[in-house]
SEZA-924486 format. One record per residue (C-alpha): x, y, z; chain. Coordinates in Angstrom, 1 decimal, decimal comma. Example, Ala and Ser with C-alpha at 12.3 -4.5 7.8 and 13.67 -1.06 7.14 Angstrom:
2
X:Y:Z:c
12,3:-4,5:7,8:A
13,7:-1,1:7,1:A
REM end
This chain:
323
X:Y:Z:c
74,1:-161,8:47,8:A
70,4:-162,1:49,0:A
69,0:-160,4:52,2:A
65,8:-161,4:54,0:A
64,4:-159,1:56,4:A
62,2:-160,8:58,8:A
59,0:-159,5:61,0:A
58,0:-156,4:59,7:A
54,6:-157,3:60,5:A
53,6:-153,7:59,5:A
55,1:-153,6:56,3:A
57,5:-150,5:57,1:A
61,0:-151,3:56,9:A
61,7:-149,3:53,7:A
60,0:-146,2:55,3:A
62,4:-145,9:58,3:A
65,6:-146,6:56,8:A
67,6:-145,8:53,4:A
67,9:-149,3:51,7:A
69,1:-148,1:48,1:A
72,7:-148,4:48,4:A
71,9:-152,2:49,9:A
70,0:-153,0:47,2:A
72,5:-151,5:44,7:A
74,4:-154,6:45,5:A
72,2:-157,5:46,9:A
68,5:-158,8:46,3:A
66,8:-157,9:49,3:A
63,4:-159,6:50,2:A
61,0:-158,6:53,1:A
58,4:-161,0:54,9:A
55,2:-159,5:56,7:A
54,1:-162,7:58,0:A
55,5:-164,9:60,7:A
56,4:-168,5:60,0:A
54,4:-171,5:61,7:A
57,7:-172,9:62,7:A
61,2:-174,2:62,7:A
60,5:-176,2:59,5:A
59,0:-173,4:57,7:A
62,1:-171,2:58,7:A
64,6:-173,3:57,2:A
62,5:-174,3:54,4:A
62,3:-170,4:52,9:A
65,6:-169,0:54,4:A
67,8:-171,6:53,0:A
68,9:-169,7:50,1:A
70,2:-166,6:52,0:A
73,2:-165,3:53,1:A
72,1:-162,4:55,6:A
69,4:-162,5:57,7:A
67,8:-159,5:59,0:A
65,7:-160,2:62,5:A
63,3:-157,9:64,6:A
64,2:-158,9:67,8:A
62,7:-162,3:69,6:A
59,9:-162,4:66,8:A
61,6:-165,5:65,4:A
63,3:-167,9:67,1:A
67,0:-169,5:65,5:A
67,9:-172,0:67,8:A
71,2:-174,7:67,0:A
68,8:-176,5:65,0:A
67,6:-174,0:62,3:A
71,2:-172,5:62,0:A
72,9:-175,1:61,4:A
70,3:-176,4:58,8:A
71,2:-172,4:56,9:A
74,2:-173,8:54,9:A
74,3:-170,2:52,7:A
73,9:-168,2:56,1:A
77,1:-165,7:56,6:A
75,4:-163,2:58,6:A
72,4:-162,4:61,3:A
71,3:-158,5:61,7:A
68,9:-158,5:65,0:A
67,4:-155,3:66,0:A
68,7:-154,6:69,6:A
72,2:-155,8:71,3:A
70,3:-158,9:72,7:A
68,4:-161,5:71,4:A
67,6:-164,5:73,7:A
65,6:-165,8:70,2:A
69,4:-166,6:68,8:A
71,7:-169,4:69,9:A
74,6:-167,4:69,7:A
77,0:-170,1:70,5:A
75,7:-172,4:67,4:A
75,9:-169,5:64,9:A
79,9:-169,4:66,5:A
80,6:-172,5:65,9:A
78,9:-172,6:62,6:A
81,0:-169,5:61,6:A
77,9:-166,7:61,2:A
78,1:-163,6:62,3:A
75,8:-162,0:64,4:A
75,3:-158,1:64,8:A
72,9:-155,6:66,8:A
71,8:-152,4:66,9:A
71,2:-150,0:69,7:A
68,1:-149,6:71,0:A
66,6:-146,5:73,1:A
64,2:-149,1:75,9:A
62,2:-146,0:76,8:A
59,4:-147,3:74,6:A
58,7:-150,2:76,8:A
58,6:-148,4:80,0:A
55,9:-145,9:78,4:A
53,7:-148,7:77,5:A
53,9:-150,4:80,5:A
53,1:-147,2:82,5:A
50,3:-146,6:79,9:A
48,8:-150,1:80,6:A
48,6:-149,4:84,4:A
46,8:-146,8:84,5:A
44,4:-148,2:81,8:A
44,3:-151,1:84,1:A
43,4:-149,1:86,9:A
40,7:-147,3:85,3:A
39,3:-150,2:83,4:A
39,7:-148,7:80,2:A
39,1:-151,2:78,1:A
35,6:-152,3:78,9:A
34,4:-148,6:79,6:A
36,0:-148,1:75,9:A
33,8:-151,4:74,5:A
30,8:-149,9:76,8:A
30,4:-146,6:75,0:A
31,3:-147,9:71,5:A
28,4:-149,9:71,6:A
25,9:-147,3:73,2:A
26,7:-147,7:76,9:A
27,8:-145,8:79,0:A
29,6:-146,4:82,9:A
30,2:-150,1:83,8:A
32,9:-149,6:86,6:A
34,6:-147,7:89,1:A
38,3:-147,7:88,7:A
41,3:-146,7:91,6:A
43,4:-143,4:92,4:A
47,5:-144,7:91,3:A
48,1:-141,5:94,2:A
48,9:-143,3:97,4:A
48,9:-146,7:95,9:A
52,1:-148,5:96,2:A
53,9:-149,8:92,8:A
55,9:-152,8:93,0:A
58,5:-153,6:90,4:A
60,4:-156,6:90,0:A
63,7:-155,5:88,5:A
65,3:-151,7:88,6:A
67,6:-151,8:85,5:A
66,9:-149,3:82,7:A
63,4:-150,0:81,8:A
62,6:-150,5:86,2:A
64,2:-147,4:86,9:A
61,9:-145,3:84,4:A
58,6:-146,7:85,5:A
60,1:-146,0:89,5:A
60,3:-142,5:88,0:A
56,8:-142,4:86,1:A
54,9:-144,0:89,4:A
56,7:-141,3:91,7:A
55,2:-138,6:89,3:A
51,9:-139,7:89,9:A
52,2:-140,1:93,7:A
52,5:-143,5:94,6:A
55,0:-145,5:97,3:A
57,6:-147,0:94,9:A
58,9:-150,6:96,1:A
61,4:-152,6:94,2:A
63,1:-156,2:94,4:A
65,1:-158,4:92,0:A
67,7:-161,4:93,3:A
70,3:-159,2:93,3:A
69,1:-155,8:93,9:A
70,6:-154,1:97,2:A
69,3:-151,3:99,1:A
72,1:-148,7:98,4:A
70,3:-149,3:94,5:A
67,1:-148,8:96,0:A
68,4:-146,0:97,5:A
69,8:-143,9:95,2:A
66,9:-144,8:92,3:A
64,9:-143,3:95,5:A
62,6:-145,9:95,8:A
61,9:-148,3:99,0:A
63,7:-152,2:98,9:A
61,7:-155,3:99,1:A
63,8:-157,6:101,1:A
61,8:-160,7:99,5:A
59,7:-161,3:96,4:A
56,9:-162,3:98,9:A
57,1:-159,1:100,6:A
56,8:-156,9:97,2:A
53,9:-159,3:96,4:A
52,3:-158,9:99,5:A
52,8:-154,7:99,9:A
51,9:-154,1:96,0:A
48,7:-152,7:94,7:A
50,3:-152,6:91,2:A
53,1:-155,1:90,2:A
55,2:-154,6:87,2:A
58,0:-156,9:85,7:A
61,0:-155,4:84,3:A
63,4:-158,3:84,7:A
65,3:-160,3:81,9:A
64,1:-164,1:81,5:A
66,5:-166,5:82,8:A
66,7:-170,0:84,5:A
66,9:-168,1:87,6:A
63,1:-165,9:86,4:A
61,7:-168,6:83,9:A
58,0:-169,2:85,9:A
59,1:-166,5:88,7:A
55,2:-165,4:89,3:A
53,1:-169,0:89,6:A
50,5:-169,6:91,6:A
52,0:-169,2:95,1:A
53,5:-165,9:93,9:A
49,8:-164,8:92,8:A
48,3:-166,1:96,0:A
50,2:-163,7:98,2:A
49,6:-160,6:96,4:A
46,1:-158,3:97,2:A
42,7:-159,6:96,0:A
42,6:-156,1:94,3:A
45,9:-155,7:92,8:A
46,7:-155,8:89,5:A
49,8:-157,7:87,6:A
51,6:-156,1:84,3:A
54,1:-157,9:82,2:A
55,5:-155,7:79,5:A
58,8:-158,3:79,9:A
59,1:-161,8:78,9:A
55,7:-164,1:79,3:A
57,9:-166,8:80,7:A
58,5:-165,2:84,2:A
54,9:-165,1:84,6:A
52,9:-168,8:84,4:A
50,3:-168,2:82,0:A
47,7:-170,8:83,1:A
48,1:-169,7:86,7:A
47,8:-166,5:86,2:A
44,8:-167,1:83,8:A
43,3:-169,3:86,6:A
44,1:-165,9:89,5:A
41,7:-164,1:87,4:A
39,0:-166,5:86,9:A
38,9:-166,9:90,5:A
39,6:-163,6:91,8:A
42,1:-164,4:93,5:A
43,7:-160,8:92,0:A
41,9:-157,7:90,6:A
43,2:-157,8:87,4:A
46,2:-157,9:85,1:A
47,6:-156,1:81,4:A
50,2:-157,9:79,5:A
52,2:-157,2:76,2:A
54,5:-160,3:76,1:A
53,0:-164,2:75,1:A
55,1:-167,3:75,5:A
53,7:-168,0:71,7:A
53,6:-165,0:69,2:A
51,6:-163,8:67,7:A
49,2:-165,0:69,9:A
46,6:-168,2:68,7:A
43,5:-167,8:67,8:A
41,1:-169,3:70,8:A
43,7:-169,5:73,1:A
42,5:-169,3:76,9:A
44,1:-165,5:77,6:A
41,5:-164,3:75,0:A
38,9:-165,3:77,3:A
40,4:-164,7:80,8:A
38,4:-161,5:82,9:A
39,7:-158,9:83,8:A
42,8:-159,0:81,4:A
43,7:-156,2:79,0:A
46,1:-157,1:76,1:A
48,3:-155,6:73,6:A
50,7:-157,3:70,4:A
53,8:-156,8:71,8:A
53,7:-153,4:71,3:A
56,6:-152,4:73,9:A
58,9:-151,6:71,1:A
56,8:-150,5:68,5:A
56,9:-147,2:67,7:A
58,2:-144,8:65,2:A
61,5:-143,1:67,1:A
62,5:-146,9:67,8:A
61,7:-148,2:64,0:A
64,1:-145,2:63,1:A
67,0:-146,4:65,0:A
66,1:-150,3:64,3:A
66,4:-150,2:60,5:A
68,6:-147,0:59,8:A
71,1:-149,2:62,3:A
70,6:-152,5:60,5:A
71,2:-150,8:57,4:A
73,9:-149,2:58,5:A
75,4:-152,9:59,6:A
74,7:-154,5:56,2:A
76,3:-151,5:54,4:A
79,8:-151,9:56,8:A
79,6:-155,9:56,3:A
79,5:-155,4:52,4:A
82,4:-152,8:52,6:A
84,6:-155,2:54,9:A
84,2:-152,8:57,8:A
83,8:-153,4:61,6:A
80,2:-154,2:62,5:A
78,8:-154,2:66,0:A
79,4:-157,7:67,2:A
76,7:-160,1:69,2:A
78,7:-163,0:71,4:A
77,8:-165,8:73,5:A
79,8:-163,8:76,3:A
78,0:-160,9:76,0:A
75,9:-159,6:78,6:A
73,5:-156,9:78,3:A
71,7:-154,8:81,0:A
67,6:-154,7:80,7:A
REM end
């Protein structure tokens, strides 16, 4: 049997998990890099039978699976993985299996990039690395109000981390309802235009969907404050790229951080590198040491119960998972 293990960009699958026993009985091969695209996928996975997946890094629409004739088996990291067309590898009789995976991570970082945000970090960083010193004057996050777009597990953490620091705590999602608001003890947005307009600090913790695919466009950026700032530590598609590139060319907002691109990794010259006032980061939400630990040992852990005949934890095209 012969396992690829896709995405570890930084080379450390083997340190977070056990892979011996695996290995005892199948040829295991890792890839750093990522592949240029759909062609290149099938082209160098044809040969395998299990597929091991970080999640969302690459994408296996119908297409590619059904052009994997030796494919028997997908390990993604996470119990969702918008990346897979879960009803193709049904159809085409592949399995597809998850992990857990502890979301705290994400919240952190996107805390973390608000208040680097709000103190204009990065510049003031660049400034004093090459000999300067002061170039700004950054804002108290005490007294500032935080809206979020979305209160499910990862919303709900950053409601508690900007309550912490002092701020007014709004939130709003198309099916949130006061009595959530409520008992997360945070204030309800009755519209999207009404947490856009009240928010100094705007943070998306919504899944992408029909319903949130291009969510924040121009209009949206239009209504909110001249000096607020946008983070996305979500999905890139719920916020439109060019407009929001084009808000901070002309001002029309303060300034934004992001962690998500709707092309990754990110091109070289692509127009976010030169937007102002933008601070970005790799897709870093889930990147960190006590996640790793869970990804891998877990996908081990899968591959070991699939070899032995044993239940595995199950992806379906059914399945619906909270964010």
């Amino acid at each position: 049997m012969r396992i690829a293990v896709l995405d570890d960009f930084q080379g450390v699958a083997r340190e977070f998990a056990d892979w011996s026993r695996v290995e005892e009985r199948a040829q295991v091969t890792t890839y750093r890099s990522p592949f240029v695209g759909p062609d290149d996928v099938v082209a160098e996975l044809q040969p395998y039978d299990v597929i091991c997946v970080m999640r969302e890094r690459t994408a296996f629409p119908a297409e590619v699976i059904s052009s994997l004739p030796n494919l028997k088996l997908i390990v993604t990291t996470g119990m969702s993985n918008a990346a897979i067309d879960l009803k193709a590898a049904e159809a085409a009789g592949i399995l597809v299996c998850g992990t857990h995976s502890p979301g705290h991570a994400t919240a952190e970082l996107a805390f973390g990039l608000i208040i680097a945000a709000a103190r204009n970090l990065a510049p003031e960083v660049r400034s004093l690395n090459i000999g300067g010193w002061q170039v700004d004057v950054g804002r108290d996050l005490r007294g500032a109000t935080l809206g979020i777009v979305g209160l499910g597990r990862l919303g709900s953490q950053v409601a508690a981390f900007g309550k912490v620091f002092g701020m007014d705590v709004m939130a709003w999602s198309e099916n949130l309802s006061a009595v959530r608001c409520a008992d997360v003890g945070v204030r309800w947005a009755a519209s999207l235009d009404a947490l856009l307009g009240a928010s100094d600090v705007l943070t998306i913790h919504t899944r992408l969907s029909d319903r949130t695919c291009g969510l924040i466009g121009s209009r949206e950026l239009g209504l909110m404050k001249r000096d607020a700032l946008l983070i996305n530590t979500s999905r890139a598609g719920i916020v439109d790229t060019m407009a929001l590139i084009g808000a901070l060319a002309d001002g029309q907002i303060a300034g934004a951080a992001i962690d998500v691109y709707d092309e990754e990794p990110l091109p070289a010259g692509h127009p976010l590198h030169t937007a102002p006032n933008l601070l970005m980061t790799p897709h870093l939400g889930y990147v960190t040491r006590e996640t790793y630990s869970v990804f891998y040992r877990e996908t081990v852990e899968d591959l070991e119960a699939y070899l032995d005949g044993e239940p595995i934890r199950l992806l379906t095209s059914v399945r619906v998972e909270a964010t």
